[in-house]
C-alpha positions as CSV (number, residue, x, y, z in Angstrom):
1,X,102.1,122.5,112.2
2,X,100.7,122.9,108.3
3,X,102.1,120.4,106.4
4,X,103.2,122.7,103.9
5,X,105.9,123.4,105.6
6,X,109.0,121.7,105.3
7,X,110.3,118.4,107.2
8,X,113.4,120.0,108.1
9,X,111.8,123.5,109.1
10,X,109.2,121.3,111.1
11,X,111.8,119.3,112.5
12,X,113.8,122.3,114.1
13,X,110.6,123.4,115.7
14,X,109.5,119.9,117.2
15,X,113.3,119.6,118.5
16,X,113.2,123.3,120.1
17,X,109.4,122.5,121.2
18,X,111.0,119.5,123.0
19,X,113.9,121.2,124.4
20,X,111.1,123.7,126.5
21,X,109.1,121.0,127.3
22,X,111.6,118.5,128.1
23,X,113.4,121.7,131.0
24,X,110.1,122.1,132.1
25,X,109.6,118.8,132.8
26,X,113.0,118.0,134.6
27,X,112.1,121.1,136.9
28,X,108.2,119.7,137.8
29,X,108.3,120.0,141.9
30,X,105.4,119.1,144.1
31,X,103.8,122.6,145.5
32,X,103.1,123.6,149.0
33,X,99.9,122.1,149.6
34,X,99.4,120.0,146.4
35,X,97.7,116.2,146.9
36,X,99.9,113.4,145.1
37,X,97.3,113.1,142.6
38,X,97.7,116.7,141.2
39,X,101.2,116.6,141.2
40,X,100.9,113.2,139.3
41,X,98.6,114.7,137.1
42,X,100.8,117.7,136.5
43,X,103.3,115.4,135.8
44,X,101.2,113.3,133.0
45,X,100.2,116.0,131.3
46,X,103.7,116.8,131.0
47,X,105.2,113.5,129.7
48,X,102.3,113.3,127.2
49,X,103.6,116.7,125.9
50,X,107.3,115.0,125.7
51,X,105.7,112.1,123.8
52,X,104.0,113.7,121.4
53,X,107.2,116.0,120.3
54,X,108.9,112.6,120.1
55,X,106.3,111.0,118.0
56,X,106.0,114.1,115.8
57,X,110.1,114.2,115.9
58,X,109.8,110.7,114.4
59,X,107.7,111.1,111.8
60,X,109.6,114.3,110.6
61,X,113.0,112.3,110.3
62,X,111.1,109.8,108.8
63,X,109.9,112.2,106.2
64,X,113.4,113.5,105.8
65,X,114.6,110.1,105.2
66,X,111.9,109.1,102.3
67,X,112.7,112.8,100.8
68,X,116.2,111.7,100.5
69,X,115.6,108.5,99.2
70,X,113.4,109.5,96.6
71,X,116.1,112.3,95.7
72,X,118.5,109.9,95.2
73,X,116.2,107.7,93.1
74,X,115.5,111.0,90.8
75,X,119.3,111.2,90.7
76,X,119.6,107.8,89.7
77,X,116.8,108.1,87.1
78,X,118.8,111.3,85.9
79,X,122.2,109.8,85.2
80,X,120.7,106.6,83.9
């Protein structure tokens, strides 16, 4: 994601991104044939997937949050 863009335009695509990732994960089944170890696997890489979008969903609200505090300190500065 470029940082150019926008927390809230980056937000809404982590939260979609996590909305795919987070069905595919409640629908990981073992296959026909498949060792424990695979499907574990399988399963890792999927949760590492989940907390990455979290992470990254984080550090977007967090963004969103400094961009309204400094807002409102420019607002402040404004009407002083």
């Amino acid at each position: 994601m470029p940082n150019s863009e926008r927390p809230e335009t980056n937000l809404h695509d982590i939260r979609r991104q996590l909305d795919v990732v987070k069905q595919q994960f409640d629908v990981l089944d073992m296959k026909p044939g498949e060792s424990l170890r695979d499907f574990e696997y399988r399963v890792k890489k999927h949760s590492d997937k989940l907390l990455s979008l979290k992470v990254a969903e984080k550090v977007q609200r967090q963004l969103l949050e400094q961009d309204a505090r400094d807002a409102e300190e420019q607002l402040k500065k404004k009407n002083s």
